[in-house]
C-alpha positions in Angstrom: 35.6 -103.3 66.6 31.6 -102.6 67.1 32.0 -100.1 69.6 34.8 -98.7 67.7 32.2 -98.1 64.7 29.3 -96.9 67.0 28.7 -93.2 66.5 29.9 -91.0 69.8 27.3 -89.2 71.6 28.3 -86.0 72.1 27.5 -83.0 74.7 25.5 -81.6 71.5 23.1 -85.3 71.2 22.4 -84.6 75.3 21.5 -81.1 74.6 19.5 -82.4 72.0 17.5 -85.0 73.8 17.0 -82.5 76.7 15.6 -80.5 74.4 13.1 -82.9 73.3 12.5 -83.7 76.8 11.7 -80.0 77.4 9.6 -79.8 74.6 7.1 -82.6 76.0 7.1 -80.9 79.6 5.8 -77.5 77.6 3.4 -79.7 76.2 2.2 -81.2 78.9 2.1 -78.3 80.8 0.2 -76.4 78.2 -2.4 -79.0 77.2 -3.0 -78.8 81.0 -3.3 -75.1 81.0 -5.1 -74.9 77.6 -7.8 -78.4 78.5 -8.9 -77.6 81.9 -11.7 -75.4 82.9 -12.1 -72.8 84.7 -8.4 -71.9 83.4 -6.0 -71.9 85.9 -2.9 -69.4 84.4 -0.5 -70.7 87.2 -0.1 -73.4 85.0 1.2 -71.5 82.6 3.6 -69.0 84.6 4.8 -72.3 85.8 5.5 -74.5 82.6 7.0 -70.9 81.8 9.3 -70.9 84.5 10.5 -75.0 84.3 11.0 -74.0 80.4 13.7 -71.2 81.5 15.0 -73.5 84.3 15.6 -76.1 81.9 17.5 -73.9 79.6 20.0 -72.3 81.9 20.9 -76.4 82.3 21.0 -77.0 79.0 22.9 -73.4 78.0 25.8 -74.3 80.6 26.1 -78.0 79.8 27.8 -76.7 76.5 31.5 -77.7 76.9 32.4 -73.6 75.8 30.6 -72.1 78.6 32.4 -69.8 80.3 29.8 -67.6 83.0 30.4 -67.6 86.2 27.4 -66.9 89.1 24.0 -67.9 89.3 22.9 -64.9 86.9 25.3 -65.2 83.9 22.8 -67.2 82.0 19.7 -64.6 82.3 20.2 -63.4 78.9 19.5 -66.7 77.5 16.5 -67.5 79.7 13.8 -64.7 78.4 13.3 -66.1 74.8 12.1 -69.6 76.1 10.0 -68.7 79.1 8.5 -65.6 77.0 7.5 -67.8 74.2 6.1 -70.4 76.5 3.6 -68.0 78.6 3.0 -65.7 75.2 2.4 -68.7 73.5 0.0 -70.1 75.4 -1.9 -66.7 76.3 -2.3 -66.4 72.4 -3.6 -69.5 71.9 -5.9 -69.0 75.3 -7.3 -66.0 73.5 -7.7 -67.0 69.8 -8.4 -70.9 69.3 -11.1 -72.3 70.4 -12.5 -76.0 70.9 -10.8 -79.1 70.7 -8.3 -77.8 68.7 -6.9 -75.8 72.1 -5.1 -79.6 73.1 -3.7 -79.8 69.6 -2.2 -75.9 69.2 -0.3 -76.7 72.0 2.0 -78.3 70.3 3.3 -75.5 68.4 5.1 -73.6 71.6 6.0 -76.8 73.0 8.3 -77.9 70.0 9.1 -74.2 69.2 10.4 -74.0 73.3 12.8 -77.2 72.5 14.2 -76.0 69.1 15.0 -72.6 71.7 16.7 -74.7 73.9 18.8 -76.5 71.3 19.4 -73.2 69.6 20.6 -71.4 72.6 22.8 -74.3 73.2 24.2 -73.3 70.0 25.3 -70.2 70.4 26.5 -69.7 73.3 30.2 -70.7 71.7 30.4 -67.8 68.3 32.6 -70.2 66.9 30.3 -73.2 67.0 29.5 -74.4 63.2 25.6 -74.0 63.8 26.1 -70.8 65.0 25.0 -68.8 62.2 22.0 -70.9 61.9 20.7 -71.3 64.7 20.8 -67.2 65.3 18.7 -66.6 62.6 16.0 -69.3 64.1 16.4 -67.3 67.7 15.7 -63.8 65.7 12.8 -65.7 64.0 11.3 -67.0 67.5 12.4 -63.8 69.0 9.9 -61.7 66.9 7.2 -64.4 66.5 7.1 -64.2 70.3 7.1 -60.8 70.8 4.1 -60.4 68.4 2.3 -63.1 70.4 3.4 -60.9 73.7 1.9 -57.7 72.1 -1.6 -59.3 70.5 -2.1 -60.5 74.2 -1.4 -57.8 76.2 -3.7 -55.2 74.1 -6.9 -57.7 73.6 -6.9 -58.4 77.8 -8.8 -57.1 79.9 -5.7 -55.1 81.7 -5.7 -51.8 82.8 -3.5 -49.6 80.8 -0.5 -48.8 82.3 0.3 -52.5 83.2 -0.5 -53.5 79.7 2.4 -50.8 78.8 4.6 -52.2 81.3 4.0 -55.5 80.3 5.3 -54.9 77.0 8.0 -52.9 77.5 9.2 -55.7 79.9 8.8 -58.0 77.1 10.6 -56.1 74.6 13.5 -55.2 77.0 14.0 -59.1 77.5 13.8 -60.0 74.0 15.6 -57.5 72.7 19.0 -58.8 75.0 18.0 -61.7 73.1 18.5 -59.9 69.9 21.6 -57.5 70.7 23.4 -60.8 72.4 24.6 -61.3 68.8 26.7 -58.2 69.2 28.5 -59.8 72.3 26.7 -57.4 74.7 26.9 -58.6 78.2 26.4 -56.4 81.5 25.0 -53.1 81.8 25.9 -52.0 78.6 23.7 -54.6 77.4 20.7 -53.7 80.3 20.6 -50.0 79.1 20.1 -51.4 75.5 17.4 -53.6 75.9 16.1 -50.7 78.7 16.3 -48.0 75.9 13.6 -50.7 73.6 11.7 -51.6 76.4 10.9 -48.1 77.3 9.8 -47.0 73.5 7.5 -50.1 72.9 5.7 -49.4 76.4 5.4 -45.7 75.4 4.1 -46.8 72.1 1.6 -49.2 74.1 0.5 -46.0 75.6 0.2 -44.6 72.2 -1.9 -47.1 70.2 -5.0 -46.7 73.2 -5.8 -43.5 71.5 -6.3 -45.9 67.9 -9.1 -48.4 67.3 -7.6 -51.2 66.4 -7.9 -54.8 66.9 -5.3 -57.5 68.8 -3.6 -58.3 65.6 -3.2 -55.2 63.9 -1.9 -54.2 67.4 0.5 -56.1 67.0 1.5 -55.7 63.9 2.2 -52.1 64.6 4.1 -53.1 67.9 6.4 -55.7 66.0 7.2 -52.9 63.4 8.3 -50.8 65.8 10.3 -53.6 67.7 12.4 -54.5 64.6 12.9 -50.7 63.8 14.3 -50.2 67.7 15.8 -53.1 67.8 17.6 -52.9 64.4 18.8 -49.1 64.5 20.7 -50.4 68.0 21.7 -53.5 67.0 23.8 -51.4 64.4 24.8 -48.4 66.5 26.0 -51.4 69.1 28.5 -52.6 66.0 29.3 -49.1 65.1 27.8 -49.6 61.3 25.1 -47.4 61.6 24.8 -45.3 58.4 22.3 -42.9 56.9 21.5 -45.2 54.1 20.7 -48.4 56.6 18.7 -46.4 58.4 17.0 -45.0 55.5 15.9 -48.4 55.1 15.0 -49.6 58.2 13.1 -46.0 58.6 11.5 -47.5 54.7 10.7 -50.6 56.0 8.8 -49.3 59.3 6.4 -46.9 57.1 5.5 -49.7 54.5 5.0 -51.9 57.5 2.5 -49.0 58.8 1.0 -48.1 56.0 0.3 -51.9 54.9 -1.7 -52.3 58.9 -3.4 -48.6 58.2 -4.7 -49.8 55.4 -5.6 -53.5 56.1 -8.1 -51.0 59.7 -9.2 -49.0 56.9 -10.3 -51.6 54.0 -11.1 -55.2 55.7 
């Protein structure tokens, strides 16, 4: 009779506590990364690469997985790794002190609710689906502004900081179009297609003074307008009005940033 009224644990509660696991190896890895002096990035790259590890396990423990061959989870891998290292870059460059140890925490617990998110959605028909997609999108862009703010404020020579972020965005953006069911090439040339305009825009913005954040700023903008526009044309919705406003919501973006250099 007690057993019989014991809640069952699920494949959903493992994903769940190896999500929390993950999040307090991100943590550890980062406070590491973050504490010690002189920095040592492979720390970093590393707690980057046992973050994506630890998803692809996660991603095909889910009783609906269906990929077959070591590289059928890829797609799902970018987000945490990327907002692991990007995290941790970003807090490299902009907090200082004590408080370094302590900001840690934020990409470690953001990499965990990745994992359990990505969990989610690998079956469309899974009744956290919907929200946990909107979470991904929300991490997705967070961590490509982190990606961006870092790669203009190094110390990098140009051309790698342009090929650094269209990398980035090419990654994150198969993150993004995955919602439309993409898989394969088809879904390669997509993300290709954004990764190529964000590193040609990371060309553009050397000609403008601006600082890391208002960098970008400018490079989110025009990852949510690339990203967007072929997010539609993938689900064959694309009309003159939507892109009317996503065209609308790039140039208030813009001219909010222009202004923001120009007055503060």
């Amino acid at each position: 009779m007690l057993a019989a009224n014991l809640p069952m644990r699920g494949p959903a509660t493992g994903a769940g506590a190896r999500s929390v696991v993950l999040a307090v190896v991100v943590a550890a890895g980062l406070v590491a990364y973050l504490g010690i002096r002189p920095s040592q990035p492979w720390i970093a790259w590393l707690t980057a690469a046992l973050a994506a590890l630890s998803v692809d396990g996660i991603v095909r423990s889910n009783p609906r997985w269906d990929g077959d061959g070591p590289f059928a989870s890829a797609v799902y891998l970018s987000l945490p790794a990327l907002a692991v290292l990007g995290g941790a870059l970003f807090i490299d460059h902009a907090v200082d002190g004590y408080a370094r140890p302590a900001a840690a925490l934020i990409p470690a617990i953001a990499a965990g609710a990745v994992a359990y998110g990505e969990y989610h959605t690998v079956d469309v028909r899974s009744r956290l689906y919907g929200p946990m997609r909107l979470w991904l999108a929300i991490a997705t862009y967070l961590t490509a502004f982190a990606v961006y703010a870092v790669v203009y404020v190094n110390d990098v020579p140009l051309w790698l900081a342009a090929v650094a972020a269209a990398g980035a965005s090419m990654a994150l953006a198969m993150e993004l179009l995955r919602e439309s069911r993409l898989f394969g090439p088809s879904s390669l040339l997509a993300g290709l297609a954004v990764g190529l305009s964000l590193g040609e825009l990371r060309l553009a913005l050397y000609f403008f003074p601006l600082d890391g954040l208002l960098a970008g700023a400018l490079m989110i903008i025009g990852f949510y307008l690339a990203t967007g526009l072929v997010h539609h044309l993938l689900d064959h919705d694309l009309e003159l009005g939507t892109t009317f406003e996503y065209v609308l919501v790039a140039a208030v973006g813009t001219a909010a940033v222009v202004v923001t250099r120009l007055f503060v």
